[in-house]
Kinemage of the C-alpha trace (Angstrom):
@kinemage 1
@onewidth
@group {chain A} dominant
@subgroup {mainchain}
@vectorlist {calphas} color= white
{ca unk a 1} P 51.004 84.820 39.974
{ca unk a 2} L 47.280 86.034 39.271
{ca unk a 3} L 47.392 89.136 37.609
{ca unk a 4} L 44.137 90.229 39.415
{ca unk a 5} L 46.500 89.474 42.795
{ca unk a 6} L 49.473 91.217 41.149
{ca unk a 7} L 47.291 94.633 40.423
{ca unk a 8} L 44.907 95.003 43.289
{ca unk a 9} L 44.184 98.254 44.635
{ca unk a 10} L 47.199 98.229 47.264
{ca unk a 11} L 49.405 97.858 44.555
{ca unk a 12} L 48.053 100.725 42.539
{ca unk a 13} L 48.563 103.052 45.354
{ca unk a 14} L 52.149 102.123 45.416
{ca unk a 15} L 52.430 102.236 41.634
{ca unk a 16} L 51.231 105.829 42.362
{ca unk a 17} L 53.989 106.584 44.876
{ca unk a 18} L 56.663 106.074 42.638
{ca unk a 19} L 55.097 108.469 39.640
{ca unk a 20} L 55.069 111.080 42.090
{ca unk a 21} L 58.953 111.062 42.511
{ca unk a 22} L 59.391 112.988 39.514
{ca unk a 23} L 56.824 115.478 40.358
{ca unk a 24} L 58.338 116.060 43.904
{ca unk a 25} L 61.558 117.018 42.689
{ca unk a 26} L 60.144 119.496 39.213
{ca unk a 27} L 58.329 121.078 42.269
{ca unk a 28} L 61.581 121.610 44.043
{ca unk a 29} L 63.655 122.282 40.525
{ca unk a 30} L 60.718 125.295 40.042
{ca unk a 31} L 60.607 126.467 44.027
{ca unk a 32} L 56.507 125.477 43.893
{ca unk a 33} L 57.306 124.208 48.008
{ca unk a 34} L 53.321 124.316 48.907
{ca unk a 35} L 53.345 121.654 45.765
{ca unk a 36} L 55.935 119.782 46.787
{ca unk a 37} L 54.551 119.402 50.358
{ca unk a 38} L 50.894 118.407 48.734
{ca unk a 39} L 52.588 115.720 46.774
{ca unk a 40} L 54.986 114.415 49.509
{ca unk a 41} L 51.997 114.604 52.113
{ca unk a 42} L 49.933 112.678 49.815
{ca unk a 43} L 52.146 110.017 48.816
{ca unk a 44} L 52.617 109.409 52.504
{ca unk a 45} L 49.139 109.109 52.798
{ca unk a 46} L 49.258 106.233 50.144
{ca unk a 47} L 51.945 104.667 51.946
{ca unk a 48} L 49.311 104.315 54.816
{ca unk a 49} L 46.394 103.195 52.667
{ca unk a 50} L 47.974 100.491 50.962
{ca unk a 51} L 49.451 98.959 53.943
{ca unk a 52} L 45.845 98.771 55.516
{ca unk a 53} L 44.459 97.409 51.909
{ca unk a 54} L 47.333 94.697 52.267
{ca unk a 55} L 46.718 93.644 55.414
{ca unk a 56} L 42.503 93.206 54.647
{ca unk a 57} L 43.447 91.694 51.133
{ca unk a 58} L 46.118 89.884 51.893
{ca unk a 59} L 49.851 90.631 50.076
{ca unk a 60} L 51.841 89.458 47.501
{ca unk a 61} L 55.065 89.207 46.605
{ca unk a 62} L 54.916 91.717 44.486
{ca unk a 63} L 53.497 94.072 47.023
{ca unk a 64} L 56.328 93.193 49.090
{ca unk a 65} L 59.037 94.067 47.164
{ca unk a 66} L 57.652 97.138 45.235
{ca unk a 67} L 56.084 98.862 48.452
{ca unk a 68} L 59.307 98.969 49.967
{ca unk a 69} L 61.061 100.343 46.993
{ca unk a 70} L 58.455 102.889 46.241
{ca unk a 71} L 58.890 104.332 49.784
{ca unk a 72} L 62.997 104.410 48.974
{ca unk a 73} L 62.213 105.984 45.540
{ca unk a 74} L 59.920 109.143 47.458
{ca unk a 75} L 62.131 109.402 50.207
{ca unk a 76} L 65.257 109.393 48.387
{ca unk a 77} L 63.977 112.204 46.256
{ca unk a 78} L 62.825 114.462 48.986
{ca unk a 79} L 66.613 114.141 50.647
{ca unk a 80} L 68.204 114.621 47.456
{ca unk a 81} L 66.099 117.879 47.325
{ca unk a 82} L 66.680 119.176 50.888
{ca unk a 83} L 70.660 118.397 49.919
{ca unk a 84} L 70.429 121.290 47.168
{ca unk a 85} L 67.842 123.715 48.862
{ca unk a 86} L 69.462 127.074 49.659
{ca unk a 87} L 73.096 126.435 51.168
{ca unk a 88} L 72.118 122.647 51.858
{ca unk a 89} L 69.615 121.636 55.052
{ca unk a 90} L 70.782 118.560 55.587
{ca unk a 91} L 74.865 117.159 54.845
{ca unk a 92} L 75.583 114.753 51.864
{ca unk a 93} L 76.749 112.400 54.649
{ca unk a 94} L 73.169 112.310 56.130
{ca unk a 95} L 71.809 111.304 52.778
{ca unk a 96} L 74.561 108.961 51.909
{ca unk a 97} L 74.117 107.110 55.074
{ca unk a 98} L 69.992 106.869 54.467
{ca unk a 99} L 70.157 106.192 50.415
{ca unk a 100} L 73.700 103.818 50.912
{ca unk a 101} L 71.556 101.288 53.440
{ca unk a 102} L 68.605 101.262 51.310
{ca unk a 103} L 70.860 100.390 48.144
{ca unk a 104} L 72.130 97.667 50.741
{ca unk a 105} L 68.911 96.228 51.588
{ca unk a 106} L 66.828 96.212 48.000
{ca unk a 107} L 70.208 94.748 46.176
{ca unk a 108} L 69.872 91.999 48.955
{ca unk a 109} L 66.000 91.480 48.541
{ca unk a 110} L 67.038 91.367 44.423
{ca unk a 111} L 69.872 88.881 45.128
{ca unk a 112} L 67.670 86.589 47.298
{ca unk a 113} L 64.826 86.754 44.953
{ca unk a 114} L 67.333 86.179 42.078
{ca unk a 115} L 69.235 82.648 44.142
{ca unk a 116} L 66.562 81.587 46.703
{ca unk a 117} L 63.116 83.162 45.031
{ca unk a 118} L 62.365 84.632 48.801
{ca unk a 119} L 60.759 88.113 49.138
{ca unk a 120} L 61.879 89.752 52.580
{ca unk a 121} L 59.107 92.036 53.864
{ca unk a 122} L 59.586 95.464 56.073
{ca unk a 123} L 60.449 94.148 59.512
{ca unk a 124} L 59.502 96.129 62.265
{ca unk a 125} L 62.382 98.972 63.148
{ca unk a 126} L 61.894 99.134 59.012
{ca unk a 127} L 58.652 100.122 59.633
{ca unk a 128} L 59.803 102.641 62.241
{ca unk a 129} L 62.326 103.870 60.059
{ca unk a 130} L 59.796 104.395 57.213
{ca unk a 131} L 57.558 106.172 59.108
{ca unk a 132} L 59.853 108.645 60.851
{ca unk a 133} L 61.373 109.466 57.436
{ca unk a 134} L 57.873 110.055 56.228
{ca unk a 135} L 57.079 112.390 59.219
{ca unk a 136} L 60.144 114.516 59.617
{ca unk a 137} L 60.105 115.051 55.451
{ca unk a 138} L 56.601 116.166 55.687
{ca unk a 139} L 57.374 118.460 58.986
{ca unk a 140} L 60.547 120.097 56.954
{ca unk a 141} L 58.361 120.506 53.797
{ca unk a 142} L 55.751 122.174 56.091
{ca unk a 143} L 58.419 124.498 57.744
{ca unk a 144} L 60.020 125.164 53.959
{ca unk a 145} L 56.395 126.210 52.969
{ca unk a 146} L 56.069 128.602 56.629
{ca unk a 147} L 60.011 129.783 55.076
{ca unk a 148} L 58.113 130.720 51.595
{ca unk a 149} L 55.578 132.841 53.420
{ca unk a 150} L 57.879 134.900 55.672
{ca unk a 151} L 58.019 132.876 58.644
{ca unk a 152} L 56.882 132.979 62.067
{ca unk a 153} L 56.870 135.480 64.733
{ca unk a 154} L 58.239 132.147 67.029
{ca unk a 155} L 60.174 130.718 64.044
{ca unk a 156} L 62.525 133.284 62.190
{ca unk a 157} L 62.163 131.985 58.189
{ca unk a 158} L 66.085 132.212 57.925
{ca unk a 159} L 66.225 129.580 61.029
{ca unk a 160} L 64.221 127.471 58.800
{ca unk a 161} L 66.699 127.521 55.649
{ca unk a 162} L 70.015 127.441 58.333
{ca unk a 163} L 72.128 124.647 57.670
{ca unk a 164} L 71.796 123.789 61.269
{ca unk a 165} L 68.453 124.698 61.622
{ca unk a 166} L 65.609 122.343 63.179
{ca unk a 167} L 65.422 120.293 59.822
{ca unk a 168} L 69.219 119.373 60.135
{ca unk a 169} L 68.895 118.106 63.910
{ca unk a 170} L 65.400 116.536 63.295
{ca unk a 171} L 66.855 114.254 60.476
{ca unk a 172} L 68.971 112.452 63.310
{ca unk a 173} L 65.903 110.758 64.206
{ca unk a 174} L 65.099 109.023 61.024
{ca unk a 175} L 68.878 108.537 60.366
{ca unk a 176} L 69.352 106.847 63.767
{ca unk a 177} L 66.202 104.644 62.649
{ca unk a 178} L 67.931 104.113 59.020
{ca unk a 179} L 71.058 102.631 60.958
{ca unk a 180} L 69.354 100.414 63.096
{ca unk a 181} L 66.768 99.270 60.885
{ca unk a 182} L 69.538 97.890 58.649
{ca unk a 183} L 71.209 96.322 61.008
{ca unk a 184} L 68.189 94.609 62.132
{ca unk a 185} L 67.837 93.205 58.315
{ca unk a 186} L 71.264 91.929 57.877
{ca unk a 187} L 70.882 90.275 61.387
{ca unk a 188} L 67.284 88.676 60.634
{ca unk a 189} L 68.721 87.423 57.213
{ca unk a 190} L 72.101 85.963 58.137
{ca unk a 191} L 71.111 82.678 56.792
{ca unk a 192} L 69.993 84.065 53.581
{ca unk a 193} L 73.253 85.977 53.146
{ca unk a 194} L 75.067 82.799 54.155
{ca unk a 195} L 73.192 81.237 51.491
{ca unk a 196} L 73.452 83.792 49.263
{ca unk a 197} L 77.431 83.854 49.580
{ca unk a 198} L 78.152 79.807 49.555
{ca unk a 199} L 76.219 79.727 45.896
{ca unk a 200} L 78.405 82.455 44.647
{ca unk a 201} L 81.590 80.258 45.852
{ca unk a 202} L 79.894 77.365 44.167
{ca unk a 203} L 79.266 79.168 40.941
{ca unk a 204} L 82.617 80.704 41.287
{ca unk a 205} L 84.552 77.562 42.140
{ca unk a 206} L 85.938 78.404 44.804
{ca unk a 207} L 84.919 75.613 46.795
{ca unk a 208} L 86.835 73.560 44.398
């Protein structure tokens, strides 16, 4: 591969995604929410940009497989954050669900870049997914900021922070997304996993 192709500007946005992971959560470990808001918001906004760069540019398979796990990387963080905020926003079960199918799905794109050198792009409810998670993080961060400042006269600040407040029951969307989106990978890629399984019981023997 080119390295001009390999580091084109799409690619630098992503690269940028994943450096802000560790910022995001020193915001969180130092209660700076407004800053972790900025940086999630922003690193959103580079998920956008470098999807429209891709698409004028053209991909590669490099772009393929790191966008995806940039967007796991950012959104993994920001749920691992809400997790420990206060008394807990959203249950560990919420966040094992979303971070357990994404664990699924990249150690499947490794495996079949590993056996079959095939890189799976985002399929569409993948897309959905993404975005949903992008929109309801950036919606909590914005109500955790509103909690910082006192509140609302419409919107209490200890609703906000209430373990069943609106960010718990507004993470069912992307979680229902998360589920189905998976599901929708495993199904488009049955003959890649088939693959992917009959050349482990080759090198295995177990054919024999």
């Amino acid at each position: 591969m080119n390295i001009h192709n390999l580091m084109r500007l799409a690619n630098y946005l992503t690269i940028s995604r994943i450096v802000m992971v560790p910022l995001l959560m020193l915001s969180f470990r130092y209660q700076r929410l407004l800053a972790a808001l900025i940086i999630f918001a922003v690193s959103s906004l580079t998920d956008f940009f470098d999807g429209r760069i891709a698409r004028k540019q053209g991909t590669t398979s490099f772009g393929k497989f790191i966008d995806p796990l940039a967007d796991k990387l950012l959104v993994g963080a920001a749920l691992i954050c809400l997790t420990r905020f206060g008394e807990g926003l959203i249950p560990g079960w919420m966040v094992i669900t979303i971070i357990g199918r994404e664990f699924v799905v990249t150690g499947l794109r490794i495996a079949f870049i590993a056996t079959q050198g095939t890189v799976v792009a985002s399929a569409k409810w993948g897309k959905y997914k993404t975005s949903s998670q992008m929109v309801v993080l950036t919606i909590s961060l914005a109500l955790l900021v509103i909690y910082e400042f006192g509140g609302l006269r419409v919107l209490p600040a200890n609703i906000i922070v209430h373990p069943f407040g609106p960010i718990y029951f507004m993470m069912y969307i992307p979680l229902i997304l998360t589920v189905v989106s998976g599901l929708e990978f495993l199904y488009n890629n049955r003959k890649a996993m088939y693959d992917l399984m009959r050349s482990a019981d080759i090198y295995t023997g177990d054919d024999l």
